[in-house]
C-alpha positions in Angstrom: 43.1 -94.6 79.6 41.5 -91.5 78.1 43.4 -88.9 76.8 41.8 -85.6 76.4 41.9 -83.5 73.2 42.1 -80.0 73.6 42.0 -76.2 72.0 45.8 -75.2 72.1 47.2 -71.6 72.2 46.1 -69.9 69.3 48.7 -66.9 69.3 48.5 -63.0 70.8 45.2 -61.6 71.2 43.1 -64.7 70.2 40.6 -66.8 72.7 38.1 -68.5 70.7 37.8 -70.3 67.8 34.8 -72.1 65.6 34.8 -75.6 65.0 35.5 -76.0 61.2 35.6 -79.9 60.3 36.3 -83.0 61.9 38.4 -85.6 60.4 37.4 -88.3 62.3 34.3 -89.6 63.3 34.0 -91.7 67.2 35.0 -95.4 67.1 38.2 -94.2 64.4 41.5 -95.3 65.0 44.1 -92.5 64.9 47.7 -92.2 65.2 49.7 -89.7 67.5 50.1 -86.4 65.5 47.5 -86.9 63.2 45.1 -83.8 62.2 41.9 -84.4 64.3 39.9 -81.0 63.7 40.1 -78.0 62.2 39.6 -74.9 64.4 38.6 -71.3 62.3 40.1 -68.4 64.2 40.2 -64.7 63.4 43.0 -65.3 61.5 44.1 -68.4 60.4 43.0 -72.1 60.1 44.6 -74.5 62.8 44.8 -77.9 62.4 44.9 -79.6 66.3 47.2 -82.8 66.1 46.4 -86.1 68.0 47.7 -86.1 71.4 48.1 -90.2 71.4 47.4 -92.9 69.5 44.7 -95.2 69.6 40.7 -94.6 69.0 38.5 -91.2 68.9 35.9 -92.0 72.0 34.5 -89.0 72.4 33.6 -85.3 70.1 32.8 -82.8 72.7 32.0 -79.4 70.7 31.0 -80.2 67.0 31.0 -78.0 64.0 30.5 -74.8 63.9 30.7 -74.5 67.7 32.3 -71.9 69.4 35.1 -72.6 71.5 37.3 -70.9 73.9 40.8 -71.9 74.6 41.6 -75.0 76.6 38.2 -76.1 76.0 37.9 -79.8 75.8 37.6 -80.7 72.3 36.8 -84.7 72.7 39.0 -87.8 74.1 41.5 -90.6 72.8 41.1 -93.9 74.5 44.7 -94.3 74.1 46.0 -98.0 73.0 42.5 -99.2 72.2 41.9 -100.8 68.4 39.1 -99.3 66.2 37.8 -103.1 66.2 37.4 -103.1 69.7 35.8 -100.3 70.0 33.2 -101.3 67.6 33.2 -104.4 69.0 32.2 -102.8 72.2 29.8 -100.1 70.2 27.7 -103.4 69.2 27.4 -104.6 72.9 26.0 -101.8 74.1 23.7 -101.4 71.3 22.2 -104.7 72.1 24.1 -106.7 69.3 25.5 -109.8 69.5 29.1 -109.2 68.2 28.3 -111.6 65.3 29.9 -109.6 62.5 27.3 -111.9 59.7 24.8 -111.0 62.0 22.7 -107.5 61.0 21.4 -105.1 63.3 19.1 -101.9 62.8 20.3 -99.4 65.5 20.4 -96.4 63.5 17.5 -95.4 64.4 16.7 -96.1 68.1 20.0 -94.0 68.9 19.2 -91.0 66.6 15.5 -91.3 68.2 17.3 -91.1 72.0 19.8 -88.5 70.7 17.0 -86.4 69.7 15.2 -87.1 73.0 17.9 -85.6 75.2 19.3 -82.9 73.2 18.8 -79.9 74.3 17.0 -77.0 72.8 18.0 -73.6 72.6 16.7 -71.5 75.3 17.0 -67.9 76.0 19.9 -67.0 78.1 19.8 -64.7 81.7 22.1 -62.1 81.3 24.0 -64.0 84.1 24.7 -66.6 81.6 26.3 -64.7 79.1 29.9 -65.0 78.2 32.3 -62.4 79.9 32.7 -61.3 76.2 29.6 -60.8 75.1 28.4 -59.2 78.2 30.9 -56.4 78.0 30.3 -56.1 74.1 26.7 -55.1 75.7 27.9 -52.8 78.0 30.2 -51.2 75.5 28.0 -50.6 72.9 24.6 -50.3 74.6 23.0 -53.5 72.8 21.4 -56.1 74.3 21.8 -59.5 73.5 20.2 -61.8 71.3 17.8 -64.8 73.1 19.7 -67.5 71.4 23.2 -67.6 69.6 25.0 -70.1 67.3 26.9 -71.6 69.9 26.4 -74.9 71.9 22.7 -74.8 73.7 22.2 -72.0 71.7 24.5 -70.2 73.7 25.3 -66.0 72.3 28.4 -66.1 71.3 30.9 -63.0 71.0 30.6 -63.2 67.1 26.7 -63.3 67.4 26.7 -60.3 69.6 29.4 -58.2 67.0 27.1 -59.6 64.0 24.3 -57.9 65.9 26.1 -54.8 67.0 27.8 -54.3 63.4 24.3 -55.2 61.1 21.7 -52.6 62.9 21.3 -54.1 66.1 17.9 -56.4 66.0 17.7 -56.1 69.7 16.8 -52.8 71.4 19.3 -50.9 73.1 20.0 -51.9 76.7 19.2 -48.3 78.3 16.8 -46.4 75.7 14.0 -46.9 73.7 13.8 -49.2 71.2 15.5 -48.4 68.1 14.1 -49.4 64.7 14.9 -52.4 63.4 17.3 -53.1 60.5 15.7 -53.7 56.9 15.7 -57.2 56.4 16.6 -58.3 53.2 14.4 -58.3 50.2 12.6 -61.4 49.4 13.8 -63.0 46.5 11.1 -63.6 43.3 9.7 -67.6 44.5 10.7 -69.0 41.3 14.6 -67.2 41.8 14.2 -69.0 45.7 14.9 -72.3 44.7 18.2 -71.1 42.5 19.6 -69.7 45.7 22.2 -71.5 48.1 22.4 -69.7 51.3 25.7 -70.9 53.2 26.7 -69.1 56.6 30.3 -67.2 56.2 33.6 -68.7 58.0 35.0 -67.4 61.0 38.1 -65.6 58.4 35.2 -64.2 55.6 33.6 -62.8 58.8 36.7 -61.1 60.0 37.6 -60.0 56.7 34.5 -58.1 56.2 34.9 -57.0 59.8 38.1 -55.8 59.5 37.6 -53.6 56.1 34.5 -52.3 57.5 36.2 -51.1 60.7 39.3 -49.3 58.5 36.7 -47.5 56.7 34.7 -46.3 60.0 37.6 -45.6 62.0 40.4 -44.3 59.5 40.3 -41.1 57.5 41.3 -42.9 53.6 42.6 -41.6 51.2 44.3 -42.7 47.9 46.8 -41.3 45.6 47.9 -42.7 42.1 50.8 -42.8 40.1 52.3 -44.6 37.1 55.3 -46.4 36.8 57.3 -47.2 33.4 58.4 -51.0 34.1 60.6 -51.1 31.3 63.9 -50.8 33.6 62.7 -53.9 36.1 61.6 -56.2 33.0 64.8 -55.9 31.3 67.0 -56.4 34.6 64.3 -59.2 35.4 64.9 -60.7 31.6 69.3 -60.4 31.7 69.2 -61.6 34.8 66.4 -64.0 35.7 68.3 -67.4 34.8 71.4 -66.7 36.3 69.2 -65.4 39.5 67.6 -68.7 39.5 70.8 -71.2 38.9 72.5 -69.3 42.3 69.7 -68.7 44.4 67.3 -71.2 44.1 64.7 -69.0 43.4 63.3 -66.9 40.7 63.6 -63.4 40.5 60.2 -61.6 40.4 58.7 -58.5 40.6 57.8 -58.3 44.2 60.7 -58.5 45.5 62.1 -55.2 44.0 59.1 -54.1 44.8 59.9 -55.1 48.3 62.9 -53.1 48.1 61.5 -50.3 46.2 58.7 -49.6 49.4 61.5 -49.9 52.0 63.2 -47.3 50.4 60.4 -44.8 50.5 59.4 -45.6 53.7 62.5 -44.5 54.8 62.0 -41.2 53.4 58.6 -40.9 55.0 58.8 -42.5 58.3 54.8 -41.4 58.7 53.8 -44.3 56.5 55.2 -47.1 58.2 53.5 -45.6 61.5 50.2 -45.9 63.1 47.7 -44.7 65.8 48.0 -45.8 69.4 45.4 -43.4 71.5 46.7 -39.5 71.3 50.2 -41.4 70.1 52.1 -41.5 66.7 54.2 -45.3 67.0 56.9 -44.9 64.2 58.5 -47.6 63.7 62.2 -48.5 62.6 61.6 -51.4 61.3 59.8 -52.9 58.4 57.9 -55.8 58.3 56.0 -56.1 55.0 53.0 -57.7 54.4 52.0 -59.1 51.4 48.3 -60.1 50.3 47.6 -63.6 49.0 44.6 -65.0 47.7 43.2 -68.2 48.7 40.4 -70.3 48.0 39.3 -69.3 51.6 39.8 -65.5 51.1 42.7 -62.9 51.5 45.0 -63.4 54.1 48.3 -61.1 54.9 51.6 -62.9 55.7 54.6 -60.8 57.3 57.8 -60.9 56.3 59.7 -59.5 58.9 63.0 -57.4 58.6 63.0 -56.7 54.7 65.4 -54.1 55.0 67.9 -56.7 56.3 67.6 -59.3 54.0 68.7 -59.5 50.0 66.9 -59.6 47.2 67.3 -63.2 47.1 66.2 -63.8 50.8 63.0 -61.5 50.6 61.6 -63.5 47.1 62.1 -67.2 49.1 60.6 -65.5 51.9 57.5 -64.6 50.1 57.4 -67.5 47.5 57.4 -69.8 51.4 54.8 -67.6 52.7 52.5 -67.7 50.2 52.7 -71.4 49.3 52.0 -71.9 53.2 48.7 -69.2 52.6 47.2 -71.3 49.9 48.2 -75.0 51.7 46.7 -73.7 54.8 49.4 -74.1 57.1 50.0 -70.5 58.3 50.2 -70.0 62.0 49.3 -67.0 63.6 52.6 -65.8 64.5 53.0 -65.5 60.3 50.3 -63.0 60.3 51.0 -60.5 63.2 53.1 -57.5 63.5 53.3 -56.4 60.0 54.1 -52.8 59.3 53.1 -52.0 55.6 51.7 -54.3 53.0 51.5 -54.7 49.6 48.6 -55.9 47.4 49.3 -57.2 43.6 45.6 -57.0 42.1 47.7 -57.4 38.9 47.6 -60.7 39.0 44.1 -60.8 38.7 44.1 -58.8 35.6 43.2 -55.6 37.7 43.8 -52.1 35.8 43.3 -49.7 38.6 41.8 -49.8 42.2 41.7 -48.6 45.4 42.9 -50.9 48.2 41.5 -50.9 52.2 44.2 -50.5 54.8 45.2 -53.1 56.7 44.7 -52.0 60.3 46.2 -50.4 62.3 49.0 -50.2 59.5 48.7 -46.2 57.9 49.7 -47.9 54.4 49.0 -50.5 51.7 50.5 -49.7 48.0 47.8 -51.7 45.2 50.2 -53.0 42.2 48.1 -53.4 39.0 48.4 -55.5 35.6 51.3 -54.3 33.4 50.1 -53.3 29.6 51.7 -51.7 27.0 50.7 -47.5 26.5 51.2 -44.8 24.6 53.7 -42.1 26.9 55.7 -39.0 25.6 59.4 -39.6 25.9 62.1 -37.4 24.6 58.5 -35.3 23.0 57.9 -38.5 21.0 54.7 -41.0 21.6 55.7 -44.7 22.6 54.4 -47.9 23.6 55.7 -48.7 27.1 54.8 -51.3 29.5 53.1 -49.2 32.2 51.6 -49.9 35.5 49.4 -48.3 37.6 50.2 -48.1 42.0 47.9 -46.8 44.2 48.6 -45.7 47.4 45.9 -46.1 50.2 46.8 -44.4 53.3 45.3 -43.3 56.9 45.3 -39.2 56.7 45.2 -39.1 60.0 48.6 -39.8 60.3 50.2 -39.6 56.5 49.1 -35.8 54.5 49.3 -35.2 51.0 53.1 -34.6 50.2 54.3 -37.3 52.1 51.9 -40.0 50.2 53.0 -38.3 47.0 56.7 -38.5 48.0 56.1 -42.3 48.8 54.5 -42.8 45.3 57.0 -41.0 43.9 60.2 -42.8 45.5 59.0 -45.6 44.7 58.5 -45.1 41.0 61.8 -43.6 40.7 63.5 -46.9 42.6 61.2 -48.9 40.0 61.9 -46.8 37.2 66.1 -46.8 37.9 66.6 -50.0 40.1 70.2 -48.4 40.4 68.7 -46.4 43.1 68.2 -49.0 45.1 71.7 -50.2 44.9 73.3 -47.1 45.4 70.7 -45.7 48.0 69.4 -42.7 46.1 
């Protein structure tokens, strides 16, 4: 009996997904639960799970296909044996199920696989995806003959690809427009040195998504300093006891953490955003924080900061971003955040200027600690000094309330007694 395999719920807000890999090829044996294929969304990587035991019959959508959800992936004929379905492979191909015995069917069944697959063909407008054909309606373009999904079919991320670089097709209602500049030509003896590879579904979104907080928000970004020399010498007293009663080690982000709560309490507007002609403020704070991965940045939540300890909020983040750069974060870890916070410190970053993360109205950039010159008590000394930028959305945030954040936060950083005593 065939079991089907197919896309599960990807969260809120997501219907489609790209094929990424499969790790299992037909005729393989696999057991219940065991990752079959790995589906790209907008957000996040989702591994979909065997739904029985027994032998991978059929891959319905292969890589880099599109996919919507529900869409039949492939089948399990459950409580068959790999052996029998090779076995059975061999018949069919005209063998005689003598294992000593050696046939050549590779290539009459690439040759009739080749014969009947189809060729991309322009599509009617009828034919179109509900998504794509609205994207055309909204934004006046028409769309492209032939996409990147199955058949050649115009996917939604073809027709934002078109829409966002320049629009190659004419406008659906005018004259035609000009078409983008196509990239220079590369020198022929540089051509060979170059390896073009198409961008994943989350490399896509990311550019997307900066893109779109740069068009649609008005950004600004303030700077300030912070002396660090309070938080590394509570961090140094205090780091092994920390770490023997909490299982965890006490690092900067999580006063950090703390510090931002605090002066987004004092200025409400920068834990807000934009929701038509309304200002959402909301009373709750849900930080996220930006983690690198080998497959790009990605923003975890933590959720209710302002309720949790010190303790709580640095297992919450060390958990969040281990499950970041194993791949295992699920779309419900990404939603919802309300503010985030990006350590380019890590990287060795001295100063820069960090994109919101929309709709959020806020993102504060930490930077690498080094040791300056400062003036204190009208004498020149080395301190260890870090930069923060504050990026904000001056739509909803002005000037003195971004400097007031900056400035809460250094003083929380600067006197972590603050924090304690709510000052």
């Amino acid at each position: 009996m065939a079991t089907e395999i197919r896309v599960p719920a990807l969260g809120e807000s997501v219907t489609e997904a790209t094929i990424g890999k499969w790790f299992k090829k037909p005729g393989d044996a696999v057991k219940a639960d065991e990752p079959l294929v790995e589906l790209e969304t907008d957000k996040v990587t989702v591994e979909v799970p065997a739904p029985a035991a027994g032998v991978l019959s059929e891959i319905a959508a292969k890589e880099g296909d599109t996919v919507n959800v529900g869409a039949k992936l492939g089948a399990i004929d459950a409580g068959a044996s790999a052996a029998a379905s090779n076995g059975s492979a061999e018949k069919k191909s005209g063998g005689t199920g003598n294992p000593n015995e050696k046939t050549d069917t590779a290539k009459p069944i690439k040759a009739a696989e080749e014969e009947v697959k189809p060729r991309a063909v322009p599509k009617s407008a009828d034919d179109q995806a509900p998504s794509v054909r609205r994207l055309a309606a909204e934004s006046g373009v028409s769309p492209p003959a032939s996409g990147t999904g199955k058949d050649g079919r115009v996917t939604k991320g073809d027709m934002l690809s078109v829409i966002q670089g320049g629009a190659q097709s004419r406008p659906a209602a005018s004259a035609p427009s000009a078409p983008a500049a196509p990239r220079a030509p590369s020198a022929p003896a540089d051509v060979e040195r170059e390896e073009r590879v198409r961008m994943t579904r989350l490399r896509q979104t990311i550019a997307r998504r900066l893109k779109d907080a740069q068009n649609t928000a008005a950004l600004l970004t303030t700077y300030n300093d912070v002396d660090m020399t309070a938080v590394m010498e509570l961090r140094s007293h205090y780091k092994d006891d920390f770490e023997k009663r909490h299982g965890v080690k006490l690092g900067f982000m999580g006063l950090f953490t703390k510090a931002c709560v605090h002066a987004l309490k004092e200025v409400p507007a920068v834990n807000a955003e934009i929701d038509g002609d309304d200002l959402v403020f909301k009373n709750y704070y849900h930080m996220g924080i930006a983690v690198g991965t080998e497959r790009g940045l990605v923003v975890p939540v933590v959720r209710d900061v302002d309720k949790k300890t010190l303790p709580e909020i640095e297992r919450a983040i060390v958990e969040a971003g281990k499950k970041a750069r194993e791949g295992h974060l699920g779309i419900e870890d990404m939603q919802g955040g309300t503010f985030t916070i990006s350590n380019g410190g890590v990287y060795g970053s001295l100063m820069s200027m960090p994109i919101l993360n929309a709709p959020q109205s806020g993102i504060l950039g930490m930077h690498r600690i080094e040791q300056r010159p400062v003036v204190r008590n009208g004498e020149i000394v080395a301190r260890p000094m870090m930069y923060l930028a504050l990026t904000y959305d001056h739509r909803v945030v002005d000037g003195q309330g971004a400097v007031t954040f900056l400035v809460k936060v250094k003083e929380a950083l600067e006197d972590p007694a603050r924090l304690v005593l709510d000052l």
